[in-house]
C-alpha positions in Angstrom: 35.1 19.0 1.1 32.3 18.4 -1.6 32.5 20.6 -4.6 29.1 22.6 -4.4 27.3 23.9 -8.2 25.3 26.0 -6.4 22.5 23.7 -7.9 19.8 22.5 -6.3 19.4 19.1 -4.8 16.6 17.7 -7.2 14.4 19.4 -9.9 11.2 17.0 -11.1 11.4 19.0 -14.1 15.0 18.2 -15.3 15.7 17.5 -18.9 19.3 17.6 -19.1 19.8 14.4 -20.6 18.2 14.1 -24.1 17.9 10.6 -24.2 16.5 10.0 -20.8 13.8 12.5 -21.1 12.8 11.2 -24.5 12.5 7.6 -22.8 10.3 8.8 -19.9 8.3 10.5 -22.0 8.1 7.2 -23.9 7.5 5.1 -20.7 5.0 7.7 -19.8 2.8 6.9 -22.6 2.8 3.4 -22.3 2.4 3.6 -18.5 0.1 6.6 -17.7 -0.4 5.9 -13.6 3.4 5.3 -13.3 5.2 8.7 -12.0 7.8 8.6 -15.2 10.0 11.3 -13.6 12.8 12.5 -12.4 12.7 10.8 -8.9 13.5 12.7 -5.3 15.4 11.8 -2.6 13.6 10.4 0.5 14.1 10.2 4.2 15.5 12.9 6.9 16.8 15.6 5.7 19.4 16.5 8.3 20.2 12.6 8.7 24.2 11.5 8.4 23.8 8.8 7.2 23.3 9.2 2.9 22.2 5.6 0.5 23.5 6.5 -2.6 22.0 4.3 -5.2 22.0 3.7 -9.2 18.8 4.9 -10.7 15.0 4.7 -10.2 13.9 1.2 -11.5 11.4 0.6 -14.2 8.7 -0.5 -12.0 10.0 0.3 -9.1 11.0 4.0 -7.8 9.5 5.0 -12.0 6.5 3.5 -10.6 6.3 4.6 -7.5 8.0 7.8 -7.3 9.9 6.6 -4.0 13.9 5.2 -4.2 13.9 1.5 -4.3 10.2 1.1 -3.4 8.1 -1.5 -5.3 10.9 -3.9 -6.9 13.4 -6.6 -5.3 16.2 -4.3 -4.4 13.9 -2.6 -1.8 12.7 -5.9 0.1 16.2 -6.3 1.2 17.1 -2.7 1.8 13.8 -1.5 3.4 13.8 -4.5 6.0 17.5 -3.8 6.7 17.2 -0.2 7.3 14.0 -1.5 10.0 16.3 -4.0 11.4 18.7 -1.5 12.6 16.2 1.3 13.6 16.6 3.1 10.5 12.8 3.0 8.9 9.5 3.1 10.8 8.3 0.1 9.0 10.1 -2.3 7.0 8.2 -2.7 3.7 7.7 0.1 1.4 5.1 -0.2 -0.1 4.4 3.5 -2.6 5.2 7.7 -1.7 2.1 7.5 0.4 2.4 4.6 2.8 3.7 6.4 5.9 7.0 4.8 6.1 9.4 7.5 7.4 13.3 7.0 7.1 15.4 7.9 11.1 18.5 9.5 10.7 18.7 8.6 7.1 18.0 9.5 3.1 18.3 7.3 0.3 19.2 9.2 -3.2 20.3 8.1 -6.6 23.4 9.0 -8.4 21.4 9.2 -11.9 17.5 10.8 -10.7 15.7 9.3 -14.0 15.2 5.8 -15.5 18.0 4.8 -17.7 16.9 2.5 -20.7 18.3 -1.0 -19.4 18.6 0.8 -16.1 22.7 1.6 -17.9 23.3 5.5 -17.8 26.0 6.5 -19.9 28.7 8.4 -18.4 27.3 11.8 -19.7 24.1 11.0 -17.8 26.2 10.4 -15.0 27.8 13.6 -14.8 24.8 16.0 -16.0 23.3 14.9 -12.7 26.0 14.8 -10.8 25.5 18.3 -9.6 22.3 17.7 -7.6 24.7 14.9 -5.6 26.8 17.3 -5.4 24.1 19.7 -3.5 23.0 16.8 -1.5 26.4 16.2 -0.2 27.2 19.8 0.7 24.2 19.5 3.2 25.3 17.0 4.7 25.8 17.1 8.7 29.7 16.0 9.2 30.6 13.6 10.3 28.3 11.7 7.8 28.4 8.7 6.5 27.7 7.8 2.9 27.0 4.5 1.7 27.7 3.9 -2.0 25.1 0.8 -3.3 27.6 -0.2 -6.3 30.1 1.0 -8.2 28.1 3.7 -10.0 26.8 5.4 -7.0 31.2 5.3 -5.5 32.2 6.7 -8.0 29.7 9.1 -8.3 30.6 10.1 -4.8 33.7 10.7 -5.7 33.1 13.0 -8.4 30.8 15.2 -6.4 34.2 15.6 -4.3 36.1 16.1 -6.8 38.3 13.3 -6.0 40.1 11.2 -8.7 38.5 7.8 -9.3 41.7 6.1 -9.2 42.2 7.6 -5.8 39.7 5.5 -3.6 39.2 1.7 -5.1 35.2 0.3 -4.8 35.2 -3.1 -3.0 32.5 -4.2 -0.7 32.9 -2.7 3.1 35.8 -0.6 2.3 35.9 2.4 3.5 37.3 6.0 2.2 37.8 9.3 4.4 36.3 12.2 2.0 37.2 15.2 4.4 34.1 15.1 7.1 33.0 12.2 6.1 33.3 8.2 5.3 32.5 6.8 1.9 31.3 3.2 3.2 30.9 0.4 -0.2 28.6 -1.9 -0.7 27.4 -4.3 -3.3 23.7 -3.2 -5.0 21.4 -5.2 -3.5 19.8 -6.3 -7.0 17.9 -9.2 -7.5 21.4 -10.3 -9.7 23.3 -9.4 -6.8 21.5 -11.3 -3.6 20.6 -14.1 -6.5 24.0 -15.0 -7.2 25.0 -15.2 -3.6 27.3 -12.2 -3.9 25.5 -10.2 -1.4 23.8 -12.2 1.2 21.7 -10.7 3.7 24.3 -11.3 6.6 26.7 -9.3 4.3 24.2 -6.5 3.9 23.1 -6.4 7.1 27.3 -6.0 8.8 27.3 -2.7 6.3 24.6 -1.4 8.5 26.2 -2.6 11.7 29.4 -0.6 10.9 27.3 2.5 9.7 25.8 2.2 13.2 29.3 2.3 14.8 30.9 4.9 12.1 27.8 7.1 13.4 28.1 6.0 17.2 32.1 6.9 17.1 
């Protein structure tokens, strides 16, 4: 069972983390139209199925104010998620496009951009409580698919499980009480460049979410 901080699932005004809040502050500045904040989850909220990312994006979900919405790791992602009946459109475009997410949310494991988008592991854990939320309200049996090894182990810690105790590899799979922990690559631009995650890869993660949620 997810551990449960009694905290809420997202707060735009969070400054836990020194050094992030100094940098969006900076970014802010140099970028005035760009939203430059902590970023919210997006989709159903009483969906199973839970996209656990990295972090917002420079000019992406800081830009937009939307995860993975306006750089390369949402092309692939967004036109998946349509493929397979999860989005009501499959570009996303900005917050105020009218795409609307079926049976599905997409979060972050760290809600603010990280300089070099690299949290620390301090970052990691100061937000880990809002995952930790986010979990808790989660319908069982859910499925939550971990983009990278970040956002597993992230996971994991919001359960209070022991890294060492579920391995990331892409399409593994880990029973978390309720729930399955389903892995995949990041589908970053280094990621689907480099041939490590193809689309046909990507798209057989959302095939077996299908099933895990069918079964």
């Amino acid at each position: 069972m997810c551990a449960n901080s009694g905290a809420p699932v997202f707060d735009v005004d969070c400054r836990r983390c020194e050094r992030l809040s100094g940098f969006l502050d900076d970014v802010s500045q140099q970028y005035p139209d760009y939203h430059a904040r902590p970023v919210p989850p997006f989709g159903d909220a009483n969906a199973r199925l839970l996209i656990v990312g990295l972090a917002p994006g420079m000019h992406g979900a800081n830009r937009t104010g939307r995860p993975f919405t306006g750089d390369h790791a949402g092309i692939l992602l967004y036109q998946t998620l349509y493929d397979f009946g999860f989005a009501t459109r499959p570009v996303s475009e900005s917050a105020t496009d009218g795409l609307e997410l079926v049976q599905c949310r997409i979060s972050n494991a760290v809600k603010c951009l990280p300089p070099q988008n690299k949290p620390v592991t301090a970052e990691i854990r100061n937000c880990n409580p809002f995952l930790q939320a986010e979990l808790a309200s989660l319908p069982e049996p859910g499925i939550i698919l971990a983009l990278g090894k970040i956002a597993h182990d992230a996971v994991l810690r919001a359960f209070a499980v022991p890294l060492s105790h579920h391995r990331f590899a892409h399409a593994a799979e880990h029973r978390l009480g309720g729930h399955v922990l389903l892995d995949s690559y990041h589908c970053s631009r280094y990621n689907t460049n480099t041939g490590r995650l193809t689309a046909d890869m990507f798209r057989d993660i959302f095939r077996r979410s299908r099933e895990l949620l069918a079964g």
